[in-house]
C-alpha positions as CSV (number, residue, x, y, z in Angstrom):
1,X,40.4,-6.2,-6.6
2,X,39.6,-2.8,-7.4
3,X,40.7,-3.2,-10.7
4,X,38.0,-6.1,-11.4
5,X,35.4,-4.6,-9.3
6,X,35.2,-1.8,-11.8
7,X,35.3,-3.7,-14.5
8,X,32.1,-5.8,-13.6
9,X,30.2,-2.5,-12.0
10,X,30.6,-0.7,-15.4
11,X,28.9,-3.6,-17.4
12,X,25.3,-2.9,-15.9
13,X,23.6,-6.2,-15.8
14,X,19.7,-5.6,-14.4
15,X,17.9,-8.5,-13.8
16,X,15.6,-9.6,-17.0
17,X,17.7,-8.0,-19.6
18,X,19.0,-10.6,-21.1
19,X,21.6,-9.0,-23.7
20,X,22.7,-7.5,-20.2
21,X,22.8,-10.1,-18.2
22,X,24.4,-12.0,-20.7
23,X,27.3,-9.6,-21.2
24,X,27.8,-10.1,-17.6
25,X,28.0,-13.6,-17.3
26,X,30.9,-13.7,-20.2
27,X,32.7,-11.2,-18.0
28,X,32.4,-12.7,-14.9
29,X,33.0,-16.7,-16.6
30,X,36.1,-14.8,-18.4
31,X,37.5,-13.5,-14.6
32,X,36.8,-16.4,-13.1
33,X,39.1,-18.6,-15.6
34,X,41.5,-15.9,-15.2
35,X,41.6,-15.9,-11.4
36,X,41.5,-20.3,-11.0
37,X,42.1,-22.0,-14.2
38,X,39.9,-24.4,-15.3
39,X,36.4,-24.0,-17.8
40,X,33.5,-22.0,-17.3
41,X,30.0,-23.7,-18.4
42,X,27.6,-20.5,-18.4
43,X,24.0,-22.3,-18.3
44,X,21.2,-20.7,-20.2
45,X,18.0,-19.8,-19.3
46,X,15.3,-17.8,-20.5
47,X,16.4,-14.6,-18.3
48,X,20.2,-15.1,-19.1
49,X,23.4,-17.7,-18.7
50,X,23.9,-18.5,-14.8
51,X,27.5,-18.9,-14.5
52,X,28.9,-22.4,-13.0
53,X,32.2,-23.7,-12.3
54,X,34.4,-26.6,-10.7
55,X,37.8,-26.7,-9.2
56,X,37.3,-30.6,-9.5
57,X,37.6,-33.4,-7.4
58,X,34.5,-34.3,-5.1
59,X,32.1,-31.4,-4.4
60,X,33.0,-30.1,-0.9
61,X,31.3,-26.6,-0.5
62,X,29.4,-24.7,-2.9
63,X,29.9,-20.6,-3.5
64,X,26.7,-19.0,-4.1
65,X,25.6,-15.3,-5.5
66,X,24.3,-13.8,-8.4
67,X,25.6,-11.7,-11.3
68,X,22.9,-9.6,-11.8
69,X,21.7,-6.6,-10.7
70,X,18.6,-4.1,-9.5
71,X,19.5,-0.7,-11.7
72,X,17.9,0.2,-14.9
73,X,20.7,0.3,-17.7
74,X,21.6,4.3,-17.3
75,X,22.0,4.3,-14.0
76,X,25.8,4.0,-14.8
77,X,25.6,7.0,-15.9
78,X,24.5,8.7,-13.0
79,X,26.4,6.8,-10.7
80,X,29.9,5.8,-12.5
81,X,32.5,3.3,-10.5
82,X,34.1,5.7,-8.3
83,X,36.9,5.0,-5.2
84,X,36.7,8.5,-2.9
85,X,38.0,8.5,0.5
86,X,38.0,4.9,0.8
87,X,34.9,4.1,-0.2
88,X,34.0,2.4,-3.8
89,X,30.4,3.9,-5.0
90,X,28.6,2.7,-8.4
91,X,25.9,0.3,-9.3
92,X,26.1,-3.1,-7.8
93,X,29.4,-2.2,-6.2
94,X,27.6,-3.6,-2.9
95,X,25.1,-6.3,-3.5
96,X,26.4,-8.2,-4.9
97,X,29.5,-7.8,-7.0
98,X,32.1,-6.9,-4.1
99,X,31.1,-10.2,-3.0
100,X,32.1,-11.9,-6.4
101,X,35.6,-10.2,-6.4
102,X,36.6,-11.0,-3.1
103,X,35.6,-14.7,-3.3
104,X,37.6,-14.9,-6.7
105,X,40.9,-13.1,-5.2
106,X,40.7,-15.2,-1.7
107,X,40.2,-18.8,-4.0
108,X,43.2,-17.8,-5.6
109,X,45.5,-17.4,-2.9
110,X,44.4,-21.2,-2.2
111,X,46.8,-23.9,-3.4
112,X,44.0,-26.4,-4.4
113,X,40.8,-25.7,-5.4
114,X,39.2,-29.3,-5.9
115,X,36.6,-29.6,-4.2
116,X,34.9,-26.1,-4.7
117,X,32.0,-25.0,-7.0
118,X,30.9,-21.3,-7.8
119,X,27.7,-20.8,-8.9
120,X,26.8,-17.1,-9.7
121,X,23.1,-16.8,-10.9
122,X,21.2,-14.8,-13.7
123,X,17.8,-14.0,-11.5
124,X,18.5,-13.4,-8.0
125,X,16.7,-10.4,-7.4
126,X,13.7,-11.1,-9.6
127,X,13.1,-14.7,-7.3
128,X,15.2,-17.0,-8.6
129,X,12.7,-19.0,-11.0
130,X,14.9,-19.9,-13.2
131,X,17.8,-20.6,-10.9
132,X,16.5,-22.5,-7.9
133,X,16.5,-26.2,-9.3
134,X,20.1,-25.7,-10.2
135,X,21.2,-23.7,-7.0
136,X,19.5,-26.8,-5.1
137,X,21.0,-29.4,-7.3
138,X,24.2,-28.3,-6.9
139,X,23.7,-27.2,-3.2
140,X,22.6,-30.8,-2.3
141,X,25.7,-32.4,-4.1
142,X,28.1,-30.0,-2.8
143,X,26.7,-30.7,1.2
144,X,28.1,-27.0,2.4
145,X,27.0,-23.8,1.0
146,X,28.8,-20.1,1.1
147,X,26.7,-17.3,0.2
148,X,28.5,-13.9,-1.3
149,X,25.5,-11.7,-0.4
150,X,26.4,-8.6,1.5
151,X,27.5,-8.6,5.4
152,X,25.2,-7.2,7.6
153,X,25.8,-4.4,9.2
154,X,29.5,-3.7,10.1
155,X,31.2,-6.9,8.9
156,X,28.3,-9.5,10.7
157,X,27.8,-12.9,9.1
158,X,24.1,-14.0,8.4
159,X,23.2,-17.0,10.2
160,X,19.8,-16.7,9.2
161,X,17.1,-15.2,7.2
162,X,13.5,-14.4,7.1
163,X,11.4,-16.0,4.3
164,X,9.8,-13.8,1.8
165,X,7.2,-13.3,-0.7
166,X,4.7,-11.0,-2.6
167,X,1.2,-11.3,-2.8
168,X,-0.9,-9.2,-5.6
169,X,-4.3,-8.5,-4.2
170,X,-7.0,-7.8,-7.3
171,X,-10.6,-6.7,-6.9
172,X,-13.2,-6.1,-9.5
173,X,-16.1,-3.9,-8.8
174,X,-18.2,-2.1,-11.8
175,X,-17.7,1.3,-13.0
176,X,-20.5,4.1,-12.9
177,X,-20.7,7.9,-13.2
178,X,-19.5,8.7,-9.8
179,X,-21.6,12.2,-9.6
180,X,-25.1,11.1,-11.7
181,X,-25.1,7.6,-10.7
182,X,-22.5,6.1,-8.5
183,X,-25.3,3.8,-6.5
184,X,-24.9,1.6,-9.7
185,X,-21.0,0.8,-9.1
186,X,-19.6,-1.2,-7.2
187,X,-16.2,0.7,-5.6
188,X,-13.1,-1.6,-5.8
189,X,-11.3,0.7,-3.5
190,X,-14.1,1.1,-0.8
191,X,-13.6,-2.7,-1.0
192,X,-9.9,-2.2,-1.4
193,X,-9.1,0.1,1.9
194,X,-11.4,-3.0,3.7
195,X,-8.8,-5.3,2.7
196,X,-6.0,-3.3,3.3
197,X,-6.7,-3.3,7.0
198,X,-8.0,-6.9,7.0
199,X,-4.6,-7.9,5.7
200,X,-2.7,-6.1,8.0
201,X,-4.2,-7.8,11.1
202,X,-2.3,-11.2,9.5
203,X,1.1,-9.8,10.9
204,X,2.8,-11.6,14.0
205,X,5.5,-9.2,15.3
206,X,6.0,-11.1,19.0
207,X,6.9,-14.0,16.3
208,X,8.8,-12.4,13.7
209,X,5.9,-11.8,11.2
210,X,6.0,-9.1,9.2
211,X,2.6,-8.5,6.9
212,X,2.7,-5.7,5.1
213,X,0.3,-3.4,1.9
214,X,3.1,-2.0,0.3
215,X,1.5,-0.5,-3.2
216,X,-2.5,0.1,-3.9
217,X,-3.7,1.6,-7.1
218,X,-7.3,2.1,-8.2
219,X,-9.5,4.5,-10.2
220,X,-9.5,5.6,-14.1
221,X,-10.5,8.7,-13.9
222,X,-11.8,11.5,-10.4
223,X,-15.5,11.0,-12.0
224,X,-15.7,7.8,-12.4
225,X,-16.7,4.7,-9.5
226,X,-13.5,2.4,-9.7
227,X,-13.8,-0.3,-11.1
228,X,-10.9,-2.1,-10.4
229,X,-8.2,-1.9,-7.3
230,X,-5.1,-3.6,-6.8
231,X,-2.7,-4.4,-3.5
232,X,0.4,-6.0,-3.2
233,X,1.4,-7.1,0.1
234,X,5.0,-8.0,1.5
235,X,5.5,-11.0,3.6
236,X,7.8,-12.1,5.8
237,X,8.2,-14.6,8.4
238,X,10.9,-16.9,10.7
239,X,9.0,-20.7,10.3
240,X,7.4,-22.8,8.4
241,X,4.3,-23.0,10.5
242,X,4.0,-18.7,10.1
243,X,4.1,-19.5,6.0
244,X,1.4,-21.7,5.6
245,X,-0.9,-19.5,8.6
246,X,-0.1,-16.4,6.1
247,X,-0.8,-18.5,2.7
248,X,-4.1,-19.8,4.2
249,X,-5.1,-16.2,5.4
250,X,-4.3,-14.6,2.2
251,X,-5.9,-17.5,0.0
252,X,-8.9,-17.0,2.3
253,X,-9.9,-13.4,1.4
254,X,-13.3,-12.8,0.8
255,X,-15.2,-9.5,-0.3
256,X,-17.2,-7.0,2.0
257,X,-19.2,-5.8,-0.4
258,X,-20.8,-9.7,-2.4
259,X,-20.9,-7.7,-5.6
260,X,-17.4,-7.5,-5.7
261,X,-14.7,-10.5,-6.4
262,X,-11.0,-10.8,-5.0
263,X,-8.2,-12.6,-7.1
264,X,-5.4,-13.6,-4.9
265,X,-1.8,-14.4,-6.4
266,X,2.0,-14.9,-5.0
267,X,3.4,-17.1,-2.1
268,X,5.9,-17.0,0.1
269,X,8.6,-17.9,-2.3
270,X,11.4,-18.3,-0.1
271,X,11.3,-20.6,2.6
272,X,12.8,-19.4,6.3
273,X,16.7,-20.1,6.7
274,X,16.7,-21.0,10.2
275,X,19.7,-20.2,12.4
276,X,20.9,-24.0,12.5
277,X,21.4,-23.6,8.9
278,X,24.6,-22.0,10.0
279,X,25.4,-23.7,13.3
280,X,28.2,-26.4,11.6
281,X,29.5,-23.8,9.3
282,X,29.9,-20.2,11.6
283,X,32.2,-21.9,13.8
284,X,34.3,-22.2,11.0
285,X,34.2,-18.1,10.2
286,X,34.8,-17.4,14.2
287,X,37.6,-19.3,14.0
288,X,39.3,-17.7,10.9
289,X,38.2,-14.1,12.6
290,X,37.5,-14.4,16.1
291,X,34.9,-12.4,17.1
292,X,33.0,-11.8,14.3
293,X,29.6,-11.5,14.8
294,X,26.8,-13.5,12.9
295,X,22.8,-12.7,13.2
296,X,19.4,-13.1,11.3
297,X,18.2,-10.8,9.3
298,X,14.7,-9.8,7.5
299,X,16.0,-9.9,4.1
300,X,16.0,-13.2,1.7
301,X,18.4,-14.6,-0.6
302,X,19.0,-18.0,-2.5
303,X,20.5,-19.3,1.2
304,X,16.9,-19.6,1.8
305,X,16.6,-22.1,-0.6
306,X,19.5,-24.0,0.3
307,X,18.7,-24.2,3.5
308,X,15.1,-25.5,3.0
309,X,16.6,-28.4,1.5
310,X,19.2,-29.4,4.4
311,X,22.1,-27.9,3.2
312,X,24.0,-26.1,5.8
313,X,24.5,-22.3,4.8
314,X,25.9,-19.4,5.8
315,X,25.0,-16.2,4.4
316,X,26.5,-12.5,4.0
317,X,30.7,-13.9,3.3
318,X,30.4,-10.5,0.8
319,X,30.9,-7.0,0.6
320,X,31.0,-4.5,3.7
321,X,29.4,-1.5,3.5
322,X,25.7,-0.1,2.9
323,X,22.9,1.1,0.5
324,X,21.9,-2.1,-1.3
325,X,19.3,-1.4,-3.8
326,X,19.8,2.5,-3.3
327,X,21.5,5.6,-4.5
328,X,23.6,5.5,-1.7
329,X,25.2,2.0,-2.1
330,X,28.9,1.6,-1.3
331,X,31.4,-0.3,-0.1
332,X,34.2,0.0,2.4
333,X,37.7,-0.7,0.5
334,X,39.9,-1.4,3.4
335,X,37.7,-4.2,4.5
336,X,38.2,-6.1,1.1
337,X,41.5,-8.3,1.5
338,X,40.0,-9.5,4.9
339,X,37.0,-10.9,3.0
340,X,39.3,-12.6,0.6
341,X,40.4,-14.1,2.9
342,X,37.9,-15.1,5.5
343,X,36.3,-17.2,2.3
344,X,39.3,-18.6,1.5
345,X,39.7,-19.8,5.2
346,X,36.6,-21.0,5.5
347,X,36.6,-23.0,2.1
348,X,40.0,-24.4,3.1
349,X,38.6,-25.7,6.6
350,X,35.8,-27.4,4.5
351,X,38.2,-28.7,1.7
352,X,41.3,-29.4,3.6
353,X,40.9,-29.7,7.5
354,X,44.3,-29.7,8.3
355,X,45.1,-26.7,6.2
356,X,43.8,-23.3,8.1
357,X,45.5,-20.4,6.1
358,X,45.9,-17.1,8.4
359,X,43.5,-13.9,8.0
């Protein structure tokens, strides 16, 4: 496992490079056949191949994740594949390409595989656009969905998830001279630090809501009255009834000052996953590992998606460790052969009842 964990951290693969990205999903198609058997069909898109197979027979449960990753090309570089003390370190090594080993090595140690599909996507972290009709296609034929995100924190399942989004915030005002004549502008950042605060009144925390300005820029130069100011705001919430309440109150901005405009732009992309996504398909993990733990968390993933559409999901069957999307992302190397094989259990209750391979 080690062995193809390198190999995949040390072919960088950030999202919307798609020499990069493509790279990666040869690598990962060419493992894949390696590990099962069978063809490969690497779909293309405009942001790189999403990588798809089948172990054949009628669709039974559907592995979910995504090849590619958050780091600038370089970061390799700074951060090579290392194994010290027990812990693996390197770019990716933790979200989400622990989670792509593990599956591959526990589906191997399984003595049929029809049934199962893999599909590892090209655009996870940039929103899926060019992945969700096919993740929800295949979702929907497959009637069971694994994700290979991450666990949460110390080995926990996630049995469900917050839905997300981004909103960009624009507002045009007029430039003037801000010391001879700044009566004659009109300040998109006066304007903007209105908004800021009107925005933030839209969160819900006794409900799970979370509302929140996360980048402002305004101004050209210190002398001049800005004329333009932009916020982007992060979203997220447990329902469907919070999503449209934060949609309508975003789409219903409206300027302090008339002489300016606001342009409003982004949704909340990913729907909730709701904790009775899981219900039918956590049983199944307590009884490969008893005890494990299973919660929601804040984050989003393509689960959303496959949830919103009936599908029941389970999320976080990948990686243990820490640090996604940081310098200090890693992964714990002892826990690896137990997530091998909690997927493979789990995929062999789905697949073959009567067959319940030990842990």
């Amino acid at each position: 496992m080690l062995d193809d964990l390198k190999v995949l951290v040390e072919i960088e693969s950030p999202s919307l490079d798609v020499e990069a990205v493509t790279t990666s999903a040869n690598a990962v198609g060419a493992m894949i056949e390696r590990h099962l058997g069978g063809d490969v069909r690497l779909v293309d898109s405009p942001v790189g191949p999403h990588v798809h197979w089948s172990g054949g027979g009628e669709p039974k449960v559907l592995l979910l994740g995504h090849h590619d990753t958050v780091f600038p090309i370089g970061t390799l570089a700074e951060r090579p594949f290392r194994v010290e003390d027990g812990i693996a370190t390197g770019p990716g090594v933790f979200d989400m390409l622990g989670g792509i080993v593990q599956a591959l090595h526990g589906l191997a140690a399984l003595d049929d595989l029809s049934g199962v599909e893999i599909l590892l996507s090209a655009d996870e972290e940039v929103g899926s656009l060019h992945s969700r009709d096919l993740i929800e296609a295949r979702a929907a034929a497959c009637g069971n969905v694994l994700v290979l995100e991450p666990s949460a924190d110390g080995g926990a399942l996630k049995t469900g998830r917050k839905g997300c989004g981004t909103f960009d915030v624009v507002i045009s005002g007029r430039a003037a001279h801000a010391g001879l004549e700044p009566e004659k502008g009109v300040n998109a950042l006066v304007e903007a630090a209105h908004q800021v605060l009107a925005i933030a009144t839209f969160a819900r925390p006794e409900v799970g809501t979370t509302v929140t300005p996360t980048v402002a820029s305004a101004g050209t130069a210190d002398n001049v009255v800005p004329a333009q100011a932009r916020i982007r705001v992060d979203v997220r919430v447990e329902s469907a009834d919070e999503k449209e309440r934060v949609e309508a109150a975003m789409a219903a901005l409206r300027p302090v000052d008339p002489a300016s405009t606001i342009e409003v732009n982004g949704s909340i992309s990913r729907p909730p996953m709701p904790e009775s996504a899981s219900a039918t398909l956590f049983p199944l993990a307590s009884r490969a590992v008893p005890g494990i733990a299973g919660y929601a968390v804040g984050g989003g993933s393509d689960g959303n998606f496959t949830a919103a559409i009936g599908v029941p999901t389970l999320d976080g069957l990948g990686a243990v460790g820490g640090g996604a999307h940081a310098d200090s992302e890693h992964l714990v190397v002892a826990t690896m052969p137990a997530r091998a094989a909690l997927v493979a259990n789990v995929v062999a209750q789905l697949t073959h009842p009567s067959s319940t391979p030990g842990v």
